[in-house]
N, C-alpha and C positions, 0 to 999 in steps of 0.2 A: 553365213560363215560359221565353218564349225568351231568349239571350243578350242579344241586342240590349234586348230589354224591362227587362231587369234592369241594364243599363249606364242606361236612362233612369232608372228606379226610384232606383237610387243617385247618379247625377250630378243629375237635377233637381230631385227629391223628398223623398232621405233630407237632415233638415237634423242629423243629430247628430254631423257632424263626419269621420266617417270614410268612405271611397270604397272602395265593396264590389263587386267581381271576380267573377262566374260561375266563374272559374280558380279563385281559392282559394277557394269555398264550397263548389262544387258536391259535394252527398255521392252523386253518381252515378259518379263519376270513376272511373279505372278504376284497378290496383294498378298497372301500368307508367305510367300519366299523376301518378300522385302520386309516382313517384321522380324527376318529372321537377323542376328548379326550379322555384318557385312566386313572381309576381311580387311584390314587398316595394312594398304599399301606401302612398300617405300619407296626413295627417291635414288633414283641410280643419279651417282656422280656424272656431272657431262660430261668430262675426260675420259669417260668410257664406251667409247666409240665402240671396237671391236666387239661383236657378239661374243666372242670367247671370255672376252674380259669382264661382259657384263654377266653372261651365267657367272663365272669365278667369287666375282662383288656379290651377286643374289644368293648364292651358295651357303654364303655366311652369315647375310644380311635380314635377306627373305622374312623370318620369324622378328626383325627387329621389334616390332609394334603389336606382336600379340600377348595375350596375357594370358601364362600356361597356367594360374591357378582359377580362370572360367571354366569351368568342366559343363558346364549346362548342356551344349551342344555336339560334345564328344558321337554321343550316342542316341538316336532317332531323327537328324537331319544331317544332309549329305553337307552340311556347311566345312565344317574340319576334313572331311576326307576330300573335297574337291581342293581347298587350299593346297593338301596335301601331294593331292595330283600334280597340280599347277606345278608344284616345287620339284617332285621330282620329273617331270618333263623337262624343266631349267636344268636340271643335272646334268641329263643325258647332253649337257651340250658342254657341261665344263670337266676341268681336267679333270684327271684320277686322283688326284691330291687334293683337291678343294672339294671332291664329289667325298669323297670318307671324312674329311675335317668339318663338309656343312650336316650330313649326319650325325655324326657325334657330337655336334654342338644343340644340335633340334631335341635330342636324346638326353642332353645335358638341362636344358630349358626346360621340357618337359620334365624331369625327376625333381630339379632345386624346386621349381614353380616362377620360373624369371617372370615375370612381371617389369613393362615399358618403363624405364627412368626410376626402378628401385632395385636395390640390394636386398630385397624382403622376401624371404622365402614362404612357401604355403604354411597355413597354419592350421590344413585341415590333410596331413599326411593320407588317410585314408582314400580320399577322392583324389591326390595327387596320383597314387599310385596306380587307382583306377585307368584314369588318363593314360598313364604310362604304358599299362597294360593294354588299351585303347592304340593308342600309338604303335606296338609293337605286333599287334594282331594284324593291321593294315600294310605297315614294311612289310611284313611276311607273301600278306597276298599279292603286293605289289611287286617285289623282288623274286621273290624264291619261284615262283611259280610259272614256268613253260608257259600256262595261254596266257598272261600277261603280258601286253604288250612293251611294259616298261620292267619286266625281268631284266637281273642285270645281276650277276655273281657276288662279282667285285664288292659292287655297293653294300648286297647283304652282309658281306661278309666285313665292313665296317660295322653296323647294325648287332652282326651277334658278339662280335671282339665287345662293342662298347658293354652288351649286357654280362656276357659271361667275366667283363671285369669290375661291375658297378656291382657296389651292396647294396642295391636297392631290392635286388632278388635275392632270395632266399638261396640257399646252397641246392636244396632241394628243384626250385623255380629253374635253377641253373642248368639240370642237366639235359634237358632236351635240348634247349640253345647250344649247350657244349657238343652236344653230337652233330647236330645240324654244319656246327661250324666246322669239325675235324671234314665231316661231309664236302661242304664248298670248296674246302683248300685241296681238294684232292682233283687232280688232271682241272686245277687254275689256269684260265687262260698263259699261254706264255711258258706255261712249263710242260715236261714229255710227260704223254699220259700213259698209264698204265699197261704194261702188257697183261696179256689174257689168252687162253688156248682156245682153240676152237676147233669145232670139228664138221664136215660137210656130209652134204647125204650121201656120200658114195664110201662116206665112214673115212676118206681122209684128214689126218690132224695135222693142224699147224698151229701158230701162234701170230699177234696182231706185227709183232717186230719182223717175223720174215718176211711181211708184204713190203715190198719197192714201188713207191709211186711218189712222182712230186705234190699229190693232193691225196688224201684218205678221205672218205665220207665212213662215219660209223655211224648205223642205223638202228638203235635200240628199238624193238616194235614186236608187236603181241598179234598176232594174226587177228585172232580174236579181236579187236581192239577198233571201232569204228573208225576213231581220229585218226590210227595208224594205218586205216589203208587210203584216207582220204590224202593221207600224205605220201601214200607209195604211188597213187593216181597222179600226185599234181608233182614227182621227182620223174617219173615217167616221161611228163608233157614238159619237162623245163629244158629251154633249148641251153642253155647255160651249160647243165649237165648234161645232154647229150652231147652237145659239141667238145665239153672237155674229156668225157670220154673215151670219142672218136680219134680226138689226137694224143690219147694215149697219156694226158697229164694227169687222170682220175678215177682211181679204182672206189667203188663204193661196198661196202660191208657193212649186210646188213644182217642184225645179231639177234639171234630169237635167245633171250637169257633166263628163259622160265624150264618150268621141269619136264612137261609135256612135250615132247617129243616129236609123238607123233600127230600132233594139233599141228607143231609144226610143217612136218612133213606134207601134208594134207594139203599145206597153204602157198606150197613151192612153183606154183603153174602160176601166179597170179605176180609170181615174181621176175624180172627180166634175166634170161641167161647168161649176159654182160654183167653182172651185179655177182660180187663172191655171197652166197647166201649160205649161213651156219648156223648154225647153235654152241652155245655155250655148255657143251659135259659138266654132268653134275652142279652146276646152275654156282658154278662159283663165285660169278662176277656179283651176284647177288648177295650169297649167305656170306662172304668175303668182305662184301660193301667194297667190292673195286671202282667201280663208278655210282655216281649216285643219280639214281632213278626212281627220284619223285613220280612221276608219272609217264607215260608211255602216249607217242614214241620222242626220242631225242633224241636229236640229230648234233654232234660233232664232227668240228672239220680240222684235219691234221696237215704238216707238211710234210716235206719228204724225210723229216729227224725226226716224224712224228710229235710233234711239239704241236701242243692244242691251239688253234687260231681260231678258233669258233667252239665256245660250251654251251651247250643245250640250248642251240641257237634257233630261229628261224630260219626257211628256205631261201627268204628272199639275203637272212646273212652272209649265208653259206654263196649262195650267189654272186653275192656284192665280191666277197672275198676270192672267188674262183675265176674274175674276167682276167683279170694277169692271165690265167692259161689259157682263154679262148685266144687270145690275142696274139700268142706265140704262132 
């Protein structure tokens, strides 16, 4: 049974109250992994039947029994970052409201130095802040970042709110976080994403607003870019998006937004002639920072008001979210 399976198994499944860890069960473990600390579980209420209700209770609970001024194991065993895992894999299952309140409380734990059944804060500020900084490096790669499987906007974007308003960072420490964050809030799931002009190889210009479709796929991607044709490969084979396509519910744009031009052009036979394929003039979606493109390619899904339902999603969200139109 994999990790992952077994964090589902006991978060959504077991209803008898207790939330059971791959870390402390596994009788595989090795004799150096079992000297290691082992993380101090809590007890779900048993009124908490519903797996909804039970991520919601872990959200907040989760960290109840650890002790944020141990820093021993922050850094050179996977002990803190698997816990870490664990919790936000629980997230992804509770609301948007208790998913930002159980962050900025872990966030909050971590900087006072909470400590199980005291009011006593660290007393060794320097290593707290370590931690902190500890802590903030792993949200980042957990959240912010496309091959992550547990990327999630939202979530970061509770994460950078807490630091960009906690004095625990320096004003200085502040401002990458602060741009990061203007970065997130921008084409947020739920809201219209940004128009942008574009232009095609036969030199005709339009802009994202005048395309009409009840589905938009926008396809940020670099020719150049391995993982980006691995992805033009496997939107090619997805019957999902051929079939919505075909019935006319999903136009896909995909957006070469670098300077090179004719890299692009170069790379246009490899692309289907069902698909609006452009470039972005003068690369403004870039030097503008109209969308934000950490990395390449990323894939958003729009409706027909163009209002974002997928940000820099995977295929298979994009998918989930497109069977409405096969179905029609």
């Amino acid at each position: 049974m994999t990790h992952q399976t077994q964090v589902i198994l006991a978060v959504l499944y077991c209803l008898t109250g207790v939330f059971f860890s791959c870390q402390a069960g596994s009788a595989a473990t090795s004799s150096k992994a079992q000297e290691r600390r082992q993380f101090e579980l809590v007890t779900v209420p048993n009124q908490l039947e519903a797996p909804a209700e039970r991520a919601d209770w872990l959200a907040l609970h989760y960290w109840d029994r650890f002790d944020f001024t141990d820093t021993t194991d922050i850094r050179g065993t996977l002990f803190f970052e698997q816990a870490l895992s664990d919790y936000l894999y629980i997230l992804q299952h509770a609301s948007p409201e208790q998913q930002a309140e159980g962050l900025k409380a872990l966030l909050r734990k971590a900087e006072t130095g909470y400590r199980p059944n005291s009011t006593n804060t660290s007393t060794q500020p320097a290593l707290q802040k370590a931690f902190l900084n500890r802590l903030d490096e792993l949200l980042e790669e957990y959240l912010a970042f496309s091959y992550s499987p547990m990327q999630d906007n939202e979530m970061y974007i509770a994460v950078l709110e807490y630091i960009t308003q906690s004095t625990s960072w320096s004003e200085e420490e502040k401002i990458r976080p602060s741009i990061l964050l203007e970065l997130c809030l921008k084409n947020r799931k739920g809201t219209l994403a940004t128009d942008f002009d574009y232009a095609l190889a036969d030199g005709t210009m339009s802009h994202l607003y005048a395309l009409s479709s009840p589905y938009l796929i926008l396809f940020f991607y670099d020719p150049e870019c391995a993982h980006c044709q691995q992805q033009i490969d496997q939107m090619k084979q997805s019957t999902v998006l051929n079939e919505a396509l075909s019935k006319q519910e999903l136009h896909i744009l995909t957006i070469y937004p670098y300077a090179d031009v004719e890299a692009w052009r170069s790379s246009l036979t490899n692309l289907p002639s069902q698909w609006i394929n452009c470039y972005n003039p003068e690369s403004t979606i870039l030097s503008d920072e109209l969308y934000e493109l950490k990395i390449t390619p990323a894939l958003y899904l729009l409706d027909d008001q163009k209002r974002v339902l997928v940000r820099e999603g995977n295929l298979s969200e994009i998918e989930q979210a497109l069977i409405p139109a096969c179905e029609h």
